[in-house]
C-alpha positions in Angstrom: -10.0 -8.6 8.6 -10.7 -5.5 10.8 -14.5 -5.6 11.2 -14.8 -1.8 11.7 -14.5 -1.8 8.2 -16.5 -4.5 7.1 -19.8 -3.1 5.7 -21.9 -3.0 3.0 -21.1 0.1 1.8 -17.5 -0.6 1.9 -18.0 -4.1 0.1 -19.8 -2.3 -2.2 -17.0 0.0 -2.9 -14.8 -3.0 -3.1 -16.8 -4.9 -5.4 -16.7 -1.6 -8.2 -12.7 -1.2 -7.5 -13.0 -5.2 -8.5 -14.6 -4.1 -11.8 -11.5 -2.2 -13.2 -9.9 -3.3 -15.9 -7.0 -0.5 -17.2 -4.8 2.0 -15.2 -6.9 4.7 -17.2 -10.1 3.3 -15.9 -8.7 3.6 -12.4 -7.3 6.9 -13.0 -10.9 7.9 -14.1 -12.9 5.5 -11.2 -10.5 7.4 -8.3 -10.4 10.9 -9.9 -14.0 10.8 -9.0 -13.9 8.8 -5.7 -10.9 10.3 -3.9 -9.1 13.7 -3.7 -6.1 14.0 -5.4 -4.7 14.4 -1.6 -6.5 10.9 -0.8 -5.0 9.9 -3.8 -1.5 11.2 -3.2 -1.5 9.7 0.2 -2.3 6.3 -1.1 -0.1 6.1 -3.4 2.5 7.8 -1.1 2.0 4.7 1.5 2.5 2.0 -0.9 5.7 3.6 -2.5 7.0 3.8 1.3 5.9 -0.1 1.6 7.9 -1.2 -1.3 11.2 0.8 0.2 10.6 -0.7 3.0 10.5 -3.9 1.9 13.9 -2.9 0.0 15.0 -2.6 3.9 15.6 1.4 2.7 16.3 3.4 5.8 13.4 5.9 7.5 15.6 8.3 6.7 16.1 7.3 3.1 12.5 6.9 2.7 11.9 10.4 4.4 14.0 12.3 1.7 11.0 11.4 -0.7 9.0 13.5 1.4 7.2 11.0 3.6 6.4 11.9 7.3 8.1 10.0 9.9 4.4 9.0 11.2 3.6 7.7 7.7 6.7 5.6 7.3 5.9 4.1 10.9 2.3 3.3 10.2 3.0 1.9 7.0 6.0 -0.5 8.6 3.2 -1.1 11.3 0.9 -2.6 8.8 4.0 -4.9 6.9 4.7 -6.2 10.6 1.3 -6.9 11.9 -0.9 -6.1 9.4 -3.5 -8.1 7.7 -0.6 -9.0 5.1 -2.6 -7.1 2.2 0.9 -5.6 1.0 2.6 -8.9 0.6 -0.4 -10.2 -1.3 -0.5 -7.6 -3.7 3.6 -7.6 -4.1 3.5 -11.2 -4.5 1.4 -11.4 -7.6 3.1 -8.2 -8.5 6.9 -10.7 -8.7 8.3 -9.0 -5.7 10.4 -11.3 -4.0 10.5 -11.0 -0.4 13.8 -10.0 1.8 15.1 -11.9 4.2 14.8 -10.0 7.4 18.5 -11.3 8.8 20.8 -10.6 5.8 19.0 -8.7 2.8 18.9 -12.0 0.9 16.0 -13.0 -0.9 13.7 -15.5 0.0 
């Protein structure tokens, strides 16, 4: 954990995201929290993290309008992140790709 980040405020945050129950209460909760360009952004970096764990090409992943420096930070973070992506696509049923031959693991 990145302890730049680790506040109270922030676990405070955290702890009201926990509270969420529906996709519409979310909706609601970040309408009010983010920008829609926050919002967009976010939801623009997990999309790239799923292609990329599809092994879809930068270029592939560039035609849906993500930046270069987007799809490079976002790899960054599924190489030597704090492995918060695989957690989440794990309970989501998202196998894993082997890294050598596409094959699942």
């Amino acid at each position: 954990m990145n302890k730049k980040i680790k506040t109270d405020a922030v676990d405070h945050l955290f702890e009201a995201i926990l509270t969420l129950k529906t996709p519409e209460e979310c909706y609601a909760f970040f309408e009010d929290v983010c920008t829609v360009n926050e919002l967009l952004s976010l939801s623009q970096r997990y999309e790239v993290a799923k292609m990329l764990r599809e092994k879809r090409t930068y270029l592939d992943i560039a035609e849906t309008g993500a930046s270069t420096a987007t799809i490079s930070r976002v790899n960054r973070s599924l190489n030597y992140g704090s492995d918060g992506y695989d957690m989440v696509f794990k309970r989501l049923g998202f196998e894993k790709l082997d890294d050598e031959d596409g094959a699942e693991k």
